[in-house]
PDB file as gemmi writes it, atoms N, CA and C in Angstrom:
CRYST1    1.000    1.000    1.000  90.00  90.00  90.00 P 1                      
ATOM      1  N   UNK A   1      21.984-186.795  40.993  1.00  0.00           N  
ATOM      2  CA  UNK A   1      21.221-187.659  41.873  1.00  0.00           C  
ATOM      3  C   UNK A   1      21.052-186.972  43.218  1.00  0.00           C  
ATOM      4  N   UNK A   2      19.715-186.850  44.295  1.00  0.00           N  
ATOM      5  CA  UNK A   2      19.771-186.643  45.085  1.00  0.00           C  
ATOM      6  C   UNK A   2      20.407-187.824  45.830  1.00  0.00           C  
ATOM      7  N   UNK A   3      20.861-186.730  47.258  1.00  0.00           N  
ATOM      8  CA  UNK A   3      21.053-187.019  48.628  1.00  0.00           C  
ATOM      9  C   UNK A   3      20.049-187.577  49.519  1.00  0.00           C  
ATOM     10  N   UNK A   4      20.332-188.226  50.212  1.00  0.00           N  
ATOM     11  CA  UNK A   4      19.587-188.716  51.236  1.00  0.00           C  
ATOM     12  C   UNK A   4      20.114-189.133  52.485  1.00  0.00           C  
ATOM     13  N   UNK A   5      19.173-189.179  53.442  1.00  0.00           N  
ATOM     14  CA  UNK A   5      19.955-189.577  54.535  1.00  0.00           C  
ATOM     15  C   UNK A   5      20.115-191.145  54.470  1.00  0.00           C  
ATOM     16  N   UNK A   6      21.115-191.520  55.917  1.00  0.00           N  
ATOM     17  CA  UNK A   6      21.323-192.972  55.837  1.00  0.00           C  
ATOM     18  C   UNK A   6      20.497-193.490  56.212  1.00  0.00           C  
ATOM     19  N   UNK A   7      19.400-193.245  57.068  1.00  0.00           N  
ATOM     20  CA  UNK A   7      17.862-193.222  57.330  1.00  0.00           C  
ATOM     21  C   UNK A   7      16.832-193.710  56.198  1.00  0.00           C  
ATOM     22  N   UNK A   8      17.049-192.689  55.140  1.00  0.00           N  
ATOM     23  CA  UNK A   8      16.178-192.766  53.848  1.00  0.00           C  
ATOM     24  C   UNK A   8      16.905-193.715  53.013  1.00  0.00           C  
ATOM     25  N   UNK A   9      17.814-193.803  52.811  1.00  0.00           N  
ATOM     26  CA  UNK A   9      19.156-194.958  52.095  1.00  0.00           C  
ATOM     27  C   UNK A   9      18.231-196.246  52.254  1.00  0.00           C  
ATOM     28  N   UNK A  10      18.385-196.691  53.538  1.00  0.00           N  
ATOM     29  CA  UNK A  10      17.947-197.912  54.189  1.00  0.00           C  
ATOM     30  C   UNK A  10      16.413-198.267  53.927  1.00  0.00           C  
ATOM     31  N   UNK A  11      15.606-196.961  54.006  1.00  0.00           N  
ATOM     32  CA  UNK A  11      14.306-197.274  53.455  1.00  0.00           C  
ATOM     33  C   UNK A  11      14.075-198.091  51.480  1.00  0.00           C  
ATOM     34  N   UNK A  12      14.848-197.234  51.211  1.00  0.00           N  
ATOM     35  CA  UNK A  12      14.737-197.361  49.552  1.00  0.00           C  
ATOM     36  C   UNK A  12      15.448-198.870  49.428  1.00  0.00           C  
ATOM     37  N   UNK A  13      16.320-199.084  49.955  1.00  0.00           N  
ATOM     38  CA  UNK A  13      17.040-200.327  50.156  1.00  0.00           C  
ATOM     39  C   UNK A  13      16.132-201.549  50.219  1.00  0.00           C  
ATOM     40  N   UNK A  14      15.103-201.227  51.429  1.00  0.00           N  
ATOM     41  CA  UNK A  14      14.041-202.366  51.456  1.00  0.00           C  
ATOM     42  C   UNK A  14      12.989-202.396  50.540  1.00  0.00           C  
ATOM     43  N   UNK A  15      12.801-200.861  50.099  1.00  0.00           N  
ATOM     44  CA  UNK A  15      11.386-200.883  48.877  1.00  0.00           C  
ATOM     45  C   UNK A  15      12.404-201.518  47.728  1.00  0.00           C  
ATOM     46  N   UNK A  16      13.433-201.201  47.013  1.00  0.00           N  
ATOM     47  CA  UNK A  16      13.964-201.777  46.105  1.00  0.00           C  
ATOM     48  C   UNK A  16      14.071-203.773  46.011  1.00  0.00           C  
ATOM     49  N   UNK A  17      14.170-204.189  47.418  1.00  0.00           N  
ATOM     50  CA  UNK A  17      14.303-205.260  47.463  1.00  0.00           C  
ATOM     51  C   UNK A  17      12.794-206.118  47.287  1.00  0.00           C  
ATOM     52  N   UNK A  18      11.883-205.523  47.428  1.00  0.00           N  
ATOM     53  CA  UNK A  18      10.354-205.773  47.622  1.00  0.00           C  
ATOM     54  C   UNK A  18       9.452-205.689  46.139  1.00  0.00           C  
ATOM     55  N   UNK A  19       9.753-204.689  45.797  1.00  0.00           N  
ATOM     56  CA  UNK A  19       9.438-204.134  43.818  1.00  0.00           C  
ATOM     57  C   UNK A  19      10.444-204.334  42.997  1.00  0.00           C  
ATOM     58  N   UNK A  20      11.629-205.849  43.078  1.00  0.00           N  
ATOM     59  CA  UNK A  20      12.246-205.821  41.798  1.00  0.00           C  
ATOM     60  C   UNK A  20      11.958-206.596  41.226  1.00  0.00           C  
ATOM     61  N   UNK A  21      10.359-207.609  41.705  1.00  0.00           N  
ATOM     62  CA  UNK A  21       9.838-208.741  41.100  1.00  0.00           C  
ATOM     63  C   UNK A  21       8.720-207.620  40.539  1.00  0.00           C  
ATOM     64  N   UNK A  22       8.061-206.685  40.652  1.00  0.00           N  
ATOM     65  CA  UNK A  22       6.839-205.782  40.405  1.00  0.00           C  
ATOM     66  C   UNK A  22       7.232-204.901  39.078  1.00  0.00           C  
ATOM     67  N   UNK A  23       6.243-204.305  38.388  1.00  0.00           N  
ATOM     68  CA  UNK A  23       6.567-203.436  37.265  1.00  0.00           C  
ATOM     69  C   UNK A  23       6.887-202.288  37.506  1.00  0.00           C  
ATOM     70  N   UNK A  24       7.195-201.952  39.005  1.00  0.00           N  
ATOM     71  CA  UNK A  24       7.414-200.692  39.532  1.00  0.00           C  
ATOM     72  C   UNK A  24       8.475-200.519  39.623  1.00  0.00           C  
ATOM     73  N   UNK A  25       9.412-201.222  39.539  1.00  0.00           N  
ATOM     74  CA  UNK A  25      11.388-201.114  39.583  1.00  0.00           C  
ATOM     75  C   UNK A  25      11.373-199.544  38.839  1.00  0.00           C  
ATOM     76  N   UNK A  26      10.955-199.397  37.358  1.00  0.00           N  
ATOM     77  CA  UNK A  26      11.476-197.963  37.304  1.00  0.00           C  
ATOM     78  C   UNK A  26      10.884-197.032  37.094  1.00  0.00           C  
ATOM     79  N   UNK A  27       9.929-196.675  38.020  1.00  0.00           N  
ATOM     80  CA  UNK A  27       9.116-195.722  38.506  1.00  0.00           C  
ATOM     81  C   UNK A  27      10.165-195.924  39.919  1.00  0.00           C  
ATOM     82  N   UNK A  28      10.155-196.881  40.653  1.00  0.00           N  
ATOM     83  CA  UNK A  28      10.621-196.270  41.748  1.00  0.00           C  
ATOM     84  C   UNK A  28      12.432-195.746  41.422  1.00  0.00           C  
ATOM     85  N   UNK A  29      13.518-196.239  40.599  1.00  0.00           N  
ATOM     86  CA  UNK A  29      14.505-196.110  40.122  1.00  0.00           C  
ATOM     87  C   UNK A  29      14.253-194.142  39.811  1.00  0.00           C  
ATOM     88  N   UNK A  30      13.640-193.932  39.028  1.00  0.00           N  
ATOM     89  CA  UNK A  30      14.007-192.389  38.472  1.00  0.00           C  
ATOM     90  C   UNK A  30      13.173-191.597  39.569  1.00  0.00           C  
ATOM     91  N   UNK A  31      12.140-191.958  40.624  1.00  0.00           N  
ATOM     92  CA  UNK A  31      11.905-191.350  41.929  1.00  0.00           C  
ATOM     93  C   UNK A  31      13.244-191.176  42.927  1.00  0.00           C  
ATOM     94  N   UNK A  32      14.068-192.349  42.973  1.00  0.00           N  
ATOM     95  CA  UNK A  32      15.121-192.366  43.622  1.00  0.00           C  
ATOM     96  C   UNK A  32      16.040-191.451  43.348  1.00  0.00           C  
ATOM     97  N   UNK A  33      16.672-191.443  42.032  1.00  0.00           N  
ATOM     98  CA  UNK A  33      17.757-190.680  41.615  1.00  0.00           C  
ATOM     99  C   UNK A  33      17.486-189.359  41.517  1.00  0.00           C  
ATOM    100  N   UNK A  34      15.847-188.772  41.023  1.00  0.00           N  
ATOM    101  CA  UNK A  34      15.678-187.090  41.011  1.00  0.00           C  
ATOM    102  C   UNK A  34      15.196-186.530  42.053  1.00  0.00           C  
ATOM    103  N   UNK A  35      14.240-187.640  43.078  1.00  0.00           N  
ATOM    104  CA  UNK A  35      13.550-187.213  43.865  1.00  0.00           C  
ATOM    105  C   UNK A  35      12.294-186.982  43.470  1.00  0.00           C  
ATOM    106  N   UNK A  36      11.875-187.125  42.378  1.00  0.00           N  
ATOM    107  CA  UNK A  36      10.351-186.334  42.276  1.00  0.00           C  
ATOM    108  C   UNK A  36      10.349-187.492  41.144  1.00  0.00           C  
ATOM    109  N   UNK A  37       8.697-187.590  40.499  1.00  0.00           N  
ATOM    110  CA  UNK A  37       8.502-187.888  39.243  1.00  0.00           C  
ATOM    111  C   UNK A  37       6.768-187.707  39.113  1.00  0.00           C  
ATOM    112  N   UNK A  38       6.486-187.485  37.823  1.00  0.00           N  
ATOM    113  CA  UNK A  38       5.689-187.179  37.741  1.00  0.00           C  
ATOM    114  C   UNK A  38       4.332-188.813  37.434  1.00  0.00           C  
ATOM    115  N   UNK A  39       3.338-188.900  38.136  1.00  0.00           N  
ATOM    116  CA  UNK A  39       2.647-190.240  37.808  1.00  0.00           C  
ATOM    117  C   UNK A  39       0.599-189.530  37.571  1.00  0.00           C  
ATOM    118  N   UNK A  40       0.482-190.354  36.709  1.00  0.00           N  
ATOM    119  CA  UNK A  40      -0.923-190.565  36.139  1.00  0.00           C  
ATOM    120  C   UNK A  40      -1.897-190.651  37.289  1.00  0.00           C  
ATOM    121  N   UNK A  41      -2.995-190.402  37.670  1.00  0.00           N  
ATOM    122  CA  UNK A  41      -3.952-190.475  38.016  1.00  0.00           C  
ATOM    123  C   UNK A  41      -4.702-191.835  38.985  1.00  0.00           C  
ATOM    124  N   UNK A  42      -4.006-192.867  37.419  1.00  0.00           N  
ATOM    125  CA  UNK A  42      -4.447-194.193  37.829  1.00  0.00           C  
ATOM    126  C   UNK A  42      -3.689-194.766  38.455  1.00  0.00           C  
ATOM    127  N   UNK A  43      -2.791-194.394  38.181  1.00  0.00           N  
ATOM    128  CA  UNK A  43      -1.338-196.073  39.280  1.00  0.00           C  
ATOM    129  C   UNK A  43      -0.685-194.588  40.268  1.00  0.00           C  
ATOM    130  N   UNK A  44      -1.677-193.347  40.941  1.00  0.00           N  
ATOM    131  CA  UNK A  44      -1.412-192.946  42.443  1.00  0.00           C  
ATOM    132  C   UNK A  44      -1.010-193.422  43.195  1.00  0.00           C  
ATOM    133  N   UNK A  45      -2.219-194.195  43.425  1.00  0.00           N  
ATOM    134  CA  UNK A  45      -3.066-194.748  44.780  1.00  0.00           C  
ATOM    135  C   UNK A  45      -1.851-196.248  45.007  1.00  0.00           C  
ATOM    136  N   UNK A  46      -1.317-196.755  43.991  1.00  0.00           N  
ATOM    137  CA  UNK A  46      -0.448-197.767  44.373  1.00  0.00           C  
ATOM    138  C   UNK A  46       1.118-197.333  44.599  1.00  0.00           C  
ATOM    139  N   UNK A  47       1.457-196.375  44.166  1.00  0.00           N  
ATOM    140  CA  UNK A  47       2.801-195.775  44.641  1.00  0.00           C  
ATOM    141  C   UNK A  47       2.753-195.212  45.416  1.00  0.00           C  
ATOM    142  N   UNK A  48       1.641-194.769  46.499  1.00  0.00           N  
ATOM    143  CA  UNK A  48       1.333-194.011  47.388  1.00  0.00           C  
ATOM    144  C   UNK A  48       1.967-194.963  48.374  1.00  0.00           C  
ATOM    145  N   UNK A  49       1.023-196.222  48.661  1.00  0.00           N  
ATOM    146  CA  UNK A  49       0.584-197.029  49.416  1.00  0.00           C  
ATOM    147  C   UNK A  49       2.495-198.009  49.751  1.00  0.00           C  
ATOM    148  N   UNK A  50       2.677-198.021  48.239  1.00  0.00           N  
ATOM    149  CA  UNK A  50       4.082-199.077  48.461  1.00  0.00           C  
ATOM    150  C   UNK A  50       5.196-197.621  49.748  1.00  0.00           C  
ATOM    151  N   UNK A  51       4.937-196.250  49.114  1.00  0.00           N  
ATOM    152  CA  UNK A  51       6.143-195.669  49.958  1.00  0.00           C  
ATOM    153  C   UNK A  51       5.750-195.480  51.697  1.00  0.00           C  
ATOM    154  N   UNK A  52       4.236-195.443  51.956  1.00  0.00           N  
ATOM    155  CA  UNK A  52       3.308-195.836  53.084  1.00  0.00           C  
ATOM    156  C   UNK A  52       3.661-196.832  53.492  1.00  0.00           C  
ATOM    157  N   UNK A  53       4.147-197.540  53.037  1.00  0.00           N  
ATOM    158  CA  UNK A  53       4.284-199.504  53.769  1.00  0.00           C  
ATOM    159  C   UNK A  53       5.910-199.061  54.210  1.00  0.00           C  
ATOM    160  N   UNK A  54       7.036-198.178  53.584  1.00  0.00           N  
ATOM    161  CA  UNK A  54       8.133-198.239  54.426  1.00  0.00           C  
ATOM    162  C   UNK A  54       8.052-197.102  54.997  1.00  0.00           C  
ATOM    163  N   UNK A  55       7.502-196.193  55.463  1.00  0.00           N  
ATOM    164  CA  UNK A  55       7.234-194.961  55.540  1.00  0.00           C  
ATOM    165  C   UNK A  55       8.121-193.407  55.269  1.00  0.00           C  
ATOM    166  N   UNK A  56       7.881-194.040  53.704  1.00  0.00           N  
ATOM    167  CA  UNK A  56       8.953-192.806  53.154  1.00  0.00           C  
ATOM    168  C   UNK A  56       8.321-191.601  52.836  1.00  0.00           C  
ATOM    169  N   UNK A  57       8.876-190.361  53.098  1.00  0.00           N  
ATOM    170  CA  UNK A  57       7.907-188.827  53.729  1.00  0.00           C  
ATOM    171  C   UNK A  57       8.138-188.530  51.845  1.00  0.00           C  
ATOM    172  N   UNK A  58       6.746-188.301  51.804  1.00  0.00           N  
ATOM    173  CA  UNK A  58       6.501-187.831  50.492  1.00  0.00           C  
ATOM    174  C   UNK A  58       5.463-186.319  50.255  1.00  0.00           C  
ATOM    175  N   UNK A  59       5.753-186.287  49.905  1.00  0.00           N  
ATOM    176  CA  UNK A  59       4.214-184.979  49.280  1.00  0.00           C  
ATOM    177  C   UNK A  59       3.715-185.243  47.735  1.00  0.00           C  
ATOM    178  N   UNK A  60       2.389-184.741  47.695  1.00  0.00           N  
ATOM    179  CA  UNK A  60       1.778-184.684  46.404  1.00  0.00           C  
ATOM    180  C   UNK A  60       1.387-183.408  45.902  1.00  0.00           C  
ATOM    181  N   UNK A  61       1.994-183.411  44.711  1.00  0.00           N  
ATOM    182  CA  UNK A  61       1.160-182.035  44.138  1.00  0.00           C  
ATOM    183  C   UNK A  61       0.320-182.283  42.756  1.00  0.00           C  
ATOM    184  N   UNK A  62      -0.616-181.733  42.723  1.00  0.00           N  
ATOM    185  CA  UNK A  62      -1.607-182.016  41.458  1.00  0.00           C  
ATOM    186  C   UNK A  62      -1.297-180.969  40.073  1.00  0.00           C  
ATOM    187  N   UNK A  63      -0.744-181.750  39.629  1.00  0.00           N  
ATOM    188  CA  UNK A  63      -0.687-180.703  38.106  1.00  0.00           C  
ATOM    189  C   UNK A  63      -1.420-180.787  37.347  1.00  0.00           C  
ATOM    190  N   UNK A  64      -2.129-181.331  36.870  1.00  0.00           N  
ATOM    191  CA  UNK A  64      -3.960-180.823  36.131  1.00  0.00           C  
ATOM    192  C   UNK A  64      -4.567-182.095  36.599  1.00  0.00           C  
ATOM    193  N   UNK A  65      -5.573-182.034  35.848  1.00  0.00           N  
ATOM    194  CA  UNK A  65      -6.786-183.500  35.950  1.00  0.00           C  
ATOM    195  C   UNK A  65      -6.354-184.584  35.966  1.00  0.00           C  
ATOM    196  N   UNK A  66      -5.006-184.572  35.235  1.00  0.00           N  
ATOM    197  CA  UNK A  66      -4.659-186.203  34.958  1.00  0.00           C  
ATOM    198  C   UNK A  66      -3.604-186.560  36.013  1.00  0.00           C  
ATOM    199  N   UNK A  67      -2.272-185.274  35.323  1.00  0.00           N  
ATOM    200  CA  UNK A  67      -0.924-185.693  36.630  1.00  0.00           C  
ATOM    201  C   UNK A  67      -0.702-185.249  37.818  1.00  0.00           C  
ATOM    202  N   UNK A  68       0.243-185.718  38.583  1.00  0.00           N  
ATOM    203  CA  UNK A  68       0.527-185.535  39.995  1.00  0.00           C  
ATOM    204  C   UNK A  68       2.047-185.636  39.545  1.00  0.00           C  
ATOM    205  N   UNK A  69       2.557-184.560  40.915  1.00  0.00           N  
ATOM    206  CA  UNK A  69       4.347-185.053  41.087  1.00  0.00           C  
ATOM    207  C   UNK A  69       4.118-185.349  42.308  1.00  0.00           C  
ATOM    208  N   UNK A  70       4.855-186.373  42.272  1.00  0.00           N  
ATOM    209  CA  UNK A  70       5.399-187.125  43.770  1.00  0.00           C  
ATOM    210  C   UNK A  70       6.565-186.940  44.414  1.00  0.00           C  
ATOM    211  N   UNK A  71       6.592-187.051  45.275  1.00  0.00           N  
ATOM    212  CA  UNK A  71       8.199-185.722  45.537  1.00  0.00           C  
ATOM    213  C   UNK A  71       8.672-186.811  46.614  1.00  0.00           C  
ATOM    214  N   UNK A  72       9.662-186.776  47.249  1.00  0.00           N  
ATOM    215  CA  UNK A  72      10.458-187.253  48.277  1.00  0.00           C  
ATOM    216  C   UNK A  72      10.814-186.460  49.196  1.00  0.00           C  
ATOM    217  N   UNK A  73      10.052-185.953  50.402  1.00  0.00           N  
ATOM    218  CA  UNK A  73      10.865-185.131  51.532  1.00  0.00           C  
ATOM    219  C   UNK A  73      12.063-185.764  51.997  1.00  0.00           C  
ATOM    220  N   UNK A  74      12.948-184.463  52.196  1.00  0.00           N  
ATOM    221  CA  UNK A  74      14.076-185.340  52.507  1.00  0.00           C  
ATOM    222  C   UNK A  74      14.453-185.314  54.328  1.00  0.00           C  
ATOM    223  N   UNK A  75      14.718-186.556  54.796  1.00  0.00           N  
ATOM    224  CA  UNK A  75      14.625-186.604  56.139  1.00  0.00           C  
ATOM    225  C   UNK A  75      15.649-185.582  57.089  1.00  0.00           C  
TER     226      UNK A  75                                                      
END                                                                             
């Protein structure tokens, strides 16, 4: 499992509390524990936006037409 700061702790703390009524619990769960995961094309733009609303430092990288990895900078 990655590290994080107590900074980033506290962020995930509030996104976890916000997406455990949403279908996103484990997409955001195996983002948490590796740091990265890889997401589709179509449900981007909404995992983008949920780590944007606590402002958790991310990057994107495009691995072909379809996937992206989503990564977690770490603070």
């Amino acid at each position: 499992m990655w590290t994080y700061s107590e900074k980033q702790e506290e962020k995930f703390a509030k996104l976890f509390e916000d997406v455990k009524q949403e279908p996103y619990l484990c997409f955001f769960n195996t983002l948490y524990r590796h740091g990265y995961i890889h997401v589709g094309k179509d449900h981007l733009q909404k995992y983008v936006s949920i780590l944007k609303k606590y402002a958790m430092p991310f990057e994107i990288e495009q691995e072909d037409s379809f996937w992206y990895v989503l990564k977690i900078v770490k603070e």
